[in-house]
VEXDREN-2710 file (C-alpha; in Angstrom, 1 decimal):
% VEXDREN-2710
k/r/px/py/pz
1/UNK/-33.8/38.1/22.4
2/UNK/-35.2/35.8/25.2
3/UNK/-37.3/33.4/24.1
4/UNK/-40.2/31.9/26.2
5/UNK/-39.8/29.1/28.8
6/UNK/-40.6/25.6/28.1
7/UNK/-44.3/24.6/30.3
8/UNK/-42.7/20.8/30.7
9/UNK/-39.6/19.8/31.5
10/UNK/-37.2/18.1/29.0
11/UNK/-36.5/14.5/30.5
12/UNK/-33.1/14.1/32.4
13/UNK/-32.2/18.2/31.9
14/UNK/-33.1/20.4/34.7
15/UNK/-35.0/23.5/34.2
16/UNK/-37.4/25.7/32.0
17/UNK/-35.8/28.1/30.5
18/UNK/-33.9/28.1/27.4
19/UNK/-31.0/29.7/25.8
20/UNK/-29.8/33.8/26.0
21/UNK/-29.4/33.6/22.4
22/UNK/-30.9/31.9/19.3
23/UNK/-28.2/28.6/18.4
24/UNK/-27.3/29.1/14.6
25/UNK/-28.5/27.1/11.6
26/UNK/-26.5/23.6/11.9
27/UNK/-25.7/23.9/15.8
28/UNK/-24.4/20.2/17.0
29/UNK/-24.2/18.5/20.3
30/UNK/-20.7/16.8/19.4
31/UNK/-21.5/14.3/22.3
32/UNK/-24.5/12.6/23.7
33/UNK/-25.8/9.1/24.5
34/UNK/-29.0/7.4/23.4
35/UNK/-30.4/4.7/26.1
36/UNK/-33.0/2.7/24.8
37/UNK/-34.5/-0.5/26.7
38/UNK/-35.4/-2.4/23.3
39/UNK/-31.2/-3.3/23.8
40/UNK/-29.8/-5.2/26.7
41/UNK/-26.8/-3.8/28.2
42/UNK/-23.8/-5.7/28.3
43/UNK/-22.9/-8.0/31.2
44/UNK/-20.4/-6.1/32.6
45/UNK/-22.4/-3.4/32.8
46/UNK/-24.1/-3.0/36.3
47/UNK/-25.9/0.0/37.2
48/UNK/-29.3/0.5/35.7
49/UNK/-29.3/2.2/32.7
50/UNK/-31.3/5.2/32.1
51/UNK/-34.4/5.1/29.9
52/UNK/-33.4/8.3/27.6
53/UNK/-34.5/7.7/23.8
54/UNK/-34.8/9.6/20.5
55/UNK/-37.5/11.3/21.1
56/UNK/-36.8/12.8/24.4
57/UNK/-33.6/13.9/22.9
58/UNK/-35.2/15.7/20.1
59/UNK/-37.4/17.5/22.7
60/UNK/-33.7/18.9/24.3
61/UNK/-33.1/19.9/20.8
62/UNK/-36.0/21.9/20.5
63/UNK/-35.7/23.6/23.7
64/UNK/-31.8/24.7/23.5
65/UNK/-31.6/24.7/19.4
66/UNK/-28.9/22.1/17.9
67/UNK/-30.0/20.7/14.9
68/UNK/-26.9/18.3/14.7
69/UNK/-25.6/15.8/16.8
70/UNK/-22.9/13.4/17.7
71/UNK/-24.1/10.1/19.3
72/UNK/-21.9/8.0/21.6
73/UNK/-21.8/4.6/22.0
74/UNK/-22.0/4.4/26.2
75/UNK/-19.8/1.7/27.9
76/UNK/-23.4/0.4/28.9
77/UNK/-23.9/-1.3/25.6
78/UNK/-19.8/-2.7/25.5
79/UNK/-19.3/-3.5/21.9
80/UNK/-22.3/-3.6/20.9
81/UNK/-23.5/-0.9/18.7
82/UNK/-26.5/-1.7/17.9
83/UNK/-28.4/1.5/20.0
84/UNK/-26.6/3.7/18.0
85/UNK/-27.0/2.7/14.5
86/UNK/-30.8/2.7/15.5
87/UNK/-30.4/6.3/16.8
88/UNK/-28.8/7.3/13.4
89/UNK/-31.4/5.6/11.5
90/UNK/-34.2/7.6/13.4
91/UNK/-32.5/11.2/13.8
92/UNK/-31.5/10.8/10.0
93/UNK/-28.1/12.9/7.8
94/UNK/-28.1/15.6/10.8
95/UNK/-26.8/12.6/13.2
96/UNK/-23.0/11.3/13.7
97/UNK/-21.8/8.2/15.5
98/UNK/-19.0/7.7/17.4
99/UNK/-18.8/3.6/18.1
100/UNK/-16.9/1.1/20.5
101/UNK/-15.4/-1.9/19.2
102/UNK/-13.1/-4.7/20.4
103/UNK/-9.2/-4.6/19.4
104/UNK/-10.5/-7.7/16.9
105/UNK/-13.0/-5.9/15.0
106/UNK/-12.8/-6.7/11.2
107/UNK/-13.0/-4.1/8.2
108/UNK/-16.3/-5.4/7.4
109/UNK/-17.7/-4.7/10.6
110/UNK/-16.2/-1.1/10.1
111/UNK/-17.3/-0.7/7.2
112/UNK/-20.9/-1.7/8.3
113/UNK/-20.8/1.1/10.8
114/UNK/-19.0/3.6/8.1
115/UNK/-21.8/3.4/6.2
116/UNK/-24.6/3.9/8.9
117/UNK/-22.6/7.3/9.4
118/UNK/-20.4/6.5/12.3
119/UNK/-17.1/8.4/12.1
120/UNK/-15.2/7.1/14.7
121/UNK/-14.4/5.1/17.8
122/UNK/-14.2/5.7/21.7
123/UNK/-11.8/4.5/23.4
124/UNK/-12.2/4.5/27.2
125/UNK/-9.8/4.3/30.6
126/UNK/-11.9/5.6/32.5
127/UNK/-15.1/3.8/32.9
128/UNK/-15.4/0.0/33.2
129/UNK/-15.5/-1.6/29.4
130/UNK/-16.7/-5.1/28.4
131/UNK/-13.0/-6.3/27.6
132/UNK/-11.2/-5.7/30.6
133/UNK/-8.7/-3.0/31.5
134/UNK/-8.0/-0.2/28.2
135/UNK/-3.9/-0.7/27.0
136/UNK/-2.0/1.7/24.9
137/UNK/-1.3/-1.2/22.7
138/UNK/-5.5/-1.9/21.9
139/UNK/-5.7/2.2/21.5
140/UNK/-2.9/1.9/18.7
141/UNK/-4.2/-1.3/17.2
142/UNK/-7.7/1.0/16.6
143/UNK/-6.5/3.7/15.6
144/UNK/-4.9/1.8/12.6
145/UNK/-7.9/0.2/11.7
146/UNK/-9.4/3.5/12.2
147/UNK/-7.4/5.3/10.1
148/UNK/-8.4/3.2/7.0
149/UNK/-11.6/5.0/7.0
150/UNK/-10.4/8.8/7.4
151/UNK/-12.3/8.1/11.0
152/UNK/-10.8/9.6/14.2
153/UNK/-10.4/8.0/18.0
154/UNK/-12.2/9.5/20.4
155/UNK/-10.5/9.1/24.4
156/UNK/-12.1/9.3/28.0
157/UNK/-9.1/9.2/30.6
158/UNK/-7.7/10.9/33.6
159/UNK/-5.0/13.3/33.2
160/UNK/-2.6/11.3/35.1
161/UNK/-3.0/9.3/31.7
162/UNK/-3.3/12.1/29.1
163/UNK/0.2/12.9/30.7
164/UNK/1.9/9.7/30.9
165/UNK/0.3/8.4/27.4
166/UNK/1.1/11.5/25.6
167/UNK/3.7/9.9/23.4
168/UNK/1.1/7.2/22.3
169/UNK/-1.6/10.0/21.7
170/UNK/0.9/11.9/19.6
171/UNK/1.6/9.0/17.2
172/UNK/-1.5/7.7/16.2
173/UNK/-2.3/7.8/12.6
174/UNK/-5.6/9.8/12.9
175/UNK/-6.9/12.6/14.4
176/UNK/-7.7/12.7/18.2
177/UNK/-10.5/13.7/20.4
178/UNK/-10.1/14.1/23.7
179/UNK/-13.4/13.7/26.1
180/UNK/-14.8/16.1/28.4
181/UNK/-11.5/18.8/29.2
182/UNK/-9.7/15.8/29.8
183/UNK/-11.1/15.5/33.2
184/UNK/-8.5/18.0/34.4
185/UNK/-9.2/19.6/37.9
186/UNK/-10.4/22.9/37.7
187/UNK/-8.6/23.9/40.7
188/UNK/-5.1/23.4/38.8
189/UNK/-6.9/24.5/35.3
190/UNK/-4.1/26.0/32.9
191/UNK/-1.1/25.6/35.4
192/UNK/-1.7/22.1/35.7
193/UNK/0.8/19.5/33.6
194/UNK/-2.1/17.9/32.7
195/UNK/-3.0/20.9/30.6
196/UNK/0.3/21.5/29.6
197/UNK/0.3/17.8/27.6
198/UNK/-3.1/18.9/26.2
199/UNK/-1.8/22.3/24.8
200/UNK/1.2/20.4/23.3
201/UNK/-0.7/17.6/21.8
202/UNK/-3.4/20.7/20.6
203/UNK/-0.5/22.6/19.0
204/UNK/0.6/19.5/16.5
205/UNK/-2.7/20.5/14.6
206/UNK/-4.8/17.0/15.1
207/UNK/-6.1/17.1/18.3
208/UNK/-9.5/18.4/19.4
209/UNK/-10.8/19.0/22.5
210/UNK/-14.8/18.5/23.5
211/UNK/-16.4/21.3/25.6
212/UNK/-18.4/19.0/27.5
213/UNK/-18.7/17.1/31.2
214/UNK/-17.8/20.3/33.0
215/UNK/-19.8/19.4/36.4
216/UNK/-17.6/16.0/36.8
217/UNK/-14.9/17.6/38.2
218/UNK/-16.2/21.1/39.1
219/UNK/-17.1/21.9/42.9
220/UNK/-18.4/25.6/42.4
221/UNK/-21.5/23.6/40.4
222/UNK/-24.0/24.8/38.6
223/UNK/-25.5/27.4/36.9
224/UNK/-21.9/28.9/36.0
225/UNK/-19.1/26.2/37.2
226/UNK/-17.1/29.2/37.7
227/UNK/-14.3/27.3/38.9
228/UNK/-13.9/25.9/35.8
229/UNK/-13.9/29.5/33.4
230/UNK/-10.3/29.6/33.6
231/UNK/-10.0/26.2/32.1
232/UNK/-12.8/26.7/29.5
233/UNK/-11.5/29.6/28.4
234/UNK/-7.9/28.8/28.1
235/UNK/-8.2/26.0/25.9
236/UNK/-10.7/28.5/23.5
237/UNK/-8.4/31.0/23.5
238/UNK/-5.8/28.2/22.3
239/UNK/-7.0/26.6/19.5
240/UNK/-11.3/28.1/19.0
241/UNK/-10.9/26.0/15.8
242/UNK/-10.5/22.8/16.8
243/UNK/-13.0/22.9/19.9
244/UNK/-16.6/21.7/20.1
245/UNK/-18.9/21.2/22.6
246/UNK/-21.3/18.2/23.6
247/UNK/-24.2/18.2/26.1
248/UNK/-23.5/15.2/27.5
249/UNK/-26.9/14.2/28.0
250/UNK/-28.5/12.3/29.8
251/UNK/-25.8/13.2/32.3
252/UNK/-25.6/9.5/33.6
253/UNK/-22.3/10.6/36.1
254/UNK/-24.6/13.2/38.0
255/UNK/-27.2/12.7/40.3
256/UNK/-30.7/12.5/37.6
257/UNK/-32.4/15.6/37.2
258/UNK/-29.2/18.1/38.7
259/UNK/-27.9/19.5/35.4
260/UNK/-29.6/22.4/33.2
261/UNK/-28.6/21.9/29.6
262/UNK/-29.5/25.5/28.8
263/UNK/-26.9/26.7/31.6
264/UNK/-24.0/24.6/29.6
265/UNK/-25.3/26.9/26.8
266/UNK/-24.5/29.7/28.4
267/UNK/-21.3/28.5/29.9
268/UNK/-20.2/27.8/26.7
269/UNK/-21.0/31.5/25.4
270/UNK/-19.6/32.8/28.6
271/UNK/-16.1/30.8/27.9
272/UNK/-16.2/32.1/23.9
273/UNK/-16.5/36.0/24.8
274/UNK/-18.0/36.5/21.0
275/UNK/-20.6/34.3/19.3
276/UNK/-18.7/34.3/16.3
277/UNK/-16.3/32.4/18.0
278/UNK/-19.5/30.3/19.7
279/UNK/-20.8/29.8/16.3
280/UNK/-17.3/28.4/15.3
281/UNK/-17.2/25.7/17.6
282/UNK/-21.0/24.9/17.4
283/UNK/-21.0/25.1/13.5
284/UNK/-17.9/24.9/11.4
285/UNK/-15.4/22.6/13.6
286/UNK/-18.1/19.5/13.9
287/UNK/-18.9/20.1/10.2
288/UNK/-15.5/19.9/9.3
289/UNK/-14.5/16.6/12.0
290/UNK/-17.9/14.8/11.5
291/UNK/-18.2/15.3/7.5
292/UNK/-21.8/17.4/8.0
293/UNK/-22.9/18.5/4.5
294/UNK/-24.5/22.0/4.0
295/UNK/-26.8/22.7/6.5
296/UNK/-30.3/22.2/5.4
297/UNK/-33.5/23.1/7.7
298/UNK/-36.7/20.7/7.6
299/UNK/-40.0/22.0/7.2
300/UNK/-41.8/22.5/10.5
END
């Protein structure tokens, strides 16, 4: 079934057209980032933020066909959450949050932002954070405190780090997500060590891996990121049920307007080989992580 091209473009998603196949009923986007100027960004913070709200979002829903999503806390905001839990007030029970707190953070405040529906925290190496530099020691302190709540930690790093902090990752009391195919190089793709650590920590049955970010690292580029297939569909073939895959928009790393949304669609389906497989990753795995109830439609 092709379904007919959009007549206006989707803000910060390149592109018309829209996916090769109808997205089943409860399809997330297990990672995105709302931008809203109503909240200042944090000091640290220096590059201009985007201007990427709710609404446009739900316009990149309608043109690829989640009906779910997973919002990210960016580093733009440092610990201050206060974009997200309005983004999950305004896209309602079909919305997730995934938030970014200081090593100090209090049970009340966590459970303030359990009960606006966020299910667990970043924590980033990679990008600068309103803190300082990232230690093993603040990602094990969270992860405690996370743990209280059934939540999960969420890490962006290098694979230079995925490698040397395996043992850390490996210990933590709750279930981890790693960002973005752990950032590992497409050209070394399964042989890499990098990968190796990733398959290890995969195999001890808590670790899940996000679909998403493929054009940071990838120098074939768009539509297919070809380089990249070998990568994608190693770590499917590995463990299919506990992958999921995130849009990553507005794509703030990439130069604005460069990445089609619909082609990491099809990327996705290309990496699965079987929708039933695609529908497992889109469907059950983020239902299951994120706590999604049944999936009910709304009326048009």
């Amino acid at each position: 079934m092709t379904l007919n091209p959009l007549t206006q473009p989707v803000p910060h998603s390149a592109g018309l057209g829209r996916p090769s196949r109808v997205l089943p009923a409860g399809a997330c986007d297990s990672h995105m980032h709302i931008f809203d100027p109503r909240f200042a960004p944090s000091p640290h913070w220096k590059r201009q933020p985007p201007h990427a709200g709710v609404d446009a979002y739900r316009a990149l829903q309608r043109r690829i066909g989640t009906s779910r999503t997973v919002v990210v806390n960016p580093s733009t905001y440092g610990t201050d959450n206060a974009c997200l839990l309005d983004a999950l007030a305004q896209l309602g029970d079909e919305a997730r949050g995934i938030a970014v707190v200081a090593a100090d953070v209090d049970d009340a405040e966590l459970d303030r932002l359990d009960a606006q529906r966020v299910r667990g925290l970043r924590v980033n190496f990679v990008t600068p954070q309103s803190w300082g530099a990232t230690t093993a020691d603040m990602l094990t302190t969270l992860a405690r405190k996370a743990d209280r709540l059934g939540w999960h930690i969420q890490v962006f790093m290098h694979p230079e780090q995925l490698v040397e902090l395996a043992p850390v990752l490996a210990a933590l009391p709750t279930p981890l997500v790693i960002d973005h195919l752990a950032r590992i190089d497409p050209a070394q793709g399964p042989d890499s060590p990098s990968f190796d650590t990733l398959r290890s920590l995969i195999d001890r049955g808590r670790t899940w891996v996000k679909l998403s970010g493929v054009y940071m690292r990838s120098r074939e580029g768009a539509p297919g990121y070809g380089d990249a297939s070998a990568l994608g569909r190693a770590l499917v073939q590995a463990a299919p049920e506990r992958m999921m895959w995130g849009t990553d928009w507005p794509h703030t790393t990439e130069t604005p307007g460069s990445v089609d949304d619909t082609d990491l669609v099809e990327v996705l389906r290309a990496w699965c080989g079987d929708d039933a497989v695609m529908d497992r990753i889109l469907v059950d795995n983020p239902q299951r992580l994120y706590g999604f109830g049944p999936f009910t439609p709304t009326a048009a």
